[in-house]
C-alpha positions in Angstrom: 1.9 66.1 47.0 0.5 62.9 45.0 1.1 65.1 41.6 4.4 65.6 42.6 5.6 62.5 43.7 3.5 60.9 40.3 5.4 63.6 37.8 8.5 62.9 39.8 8.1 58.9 38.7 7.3 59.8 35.1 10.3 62.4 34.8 12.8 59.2 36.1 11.2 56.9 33.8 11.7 58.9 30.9 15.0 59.9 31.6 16.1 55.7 32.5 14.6 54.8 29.1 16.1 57.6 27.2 19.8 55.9 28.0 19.1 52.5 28.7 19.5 50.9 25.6 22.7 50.5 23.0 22.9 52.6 20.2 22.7 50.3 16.6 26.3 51.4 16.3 26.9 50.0 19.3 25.5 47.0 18.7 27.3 46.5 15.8 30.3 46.7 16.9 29.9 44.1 19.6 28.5 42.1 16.9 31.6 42.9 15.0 33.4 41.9 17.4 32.0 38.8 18.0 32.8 38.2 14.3 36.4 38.5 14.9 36.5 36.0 17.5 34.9 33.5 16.1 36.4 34.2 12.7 39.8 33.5 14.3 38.8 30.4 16.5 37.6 29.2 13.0 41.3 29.8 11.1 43.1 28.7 14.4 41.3 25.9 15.9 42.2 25.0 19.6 44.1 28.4 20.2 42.6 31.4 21.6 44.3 35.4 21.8 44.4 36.9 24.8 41.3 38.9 25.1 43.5 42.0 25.3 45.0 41.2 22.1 41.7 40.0 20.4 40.0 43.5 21.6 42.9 45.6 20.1 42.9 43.5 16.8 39.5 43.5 16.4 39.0 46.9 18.1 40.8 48.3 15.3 39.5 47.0 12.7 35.3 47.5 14.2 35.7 50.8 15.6 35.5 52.4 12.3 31.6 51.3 12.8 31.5 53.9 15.7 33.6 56.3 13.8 31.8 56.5 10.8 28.0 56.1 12.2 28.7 59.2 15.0 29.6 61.2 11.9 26.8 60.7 9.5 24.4 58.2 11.4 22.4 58.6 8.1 25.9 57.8 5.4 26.0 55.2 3.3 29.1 54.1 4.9 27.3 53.9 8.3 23.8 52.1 7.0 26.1 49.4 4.8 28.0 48.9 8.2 25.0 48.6 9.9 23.3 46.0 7.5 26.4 44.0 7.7 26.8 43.1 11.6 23.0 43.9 13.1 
């Protein structure tokens, strides 16, 4: 009963650490967007977008870091993405 109960743990840890954490692409594209926000309080000082507005501007232009890395994780176009905004 100890065994099972011990293999049972180790099986749920494994599985809670396999999809716990954010992909790099992921990452990057919150850093991304990040970027985009504080790029534009920068140019705009004192007025702020609506986040839904910010999200779809800057939505469109970081999602190509998801598009691109879940098609070739190992691309060129992926890696420079990934240099850029981790």
């Amino acid at each position: 009963m100890k065994l099972y109960f011990t293999v049972l743990i180790i099986i749920i840890f494994m599985l809670s650490a396999c999809s716990s954490g954010d992909t790099d692409a992921e990452k990057a594209f919150a850093n991304c967007m990040n970027k985009m926000s504080q790029d534009f309080e920068k140019a705009n000082p004192g007025k702020s977008l609506p986040p839904d507005i910010m999200e779809k501007m800057g939505g469109a232009a970081c999602k190509i870091i998801k598009t691109e890395c879940n098609k070739d994780p190992e691309g060129a176009v992926c890696q420079s993405l990934l240099d850029k905004y981790m």
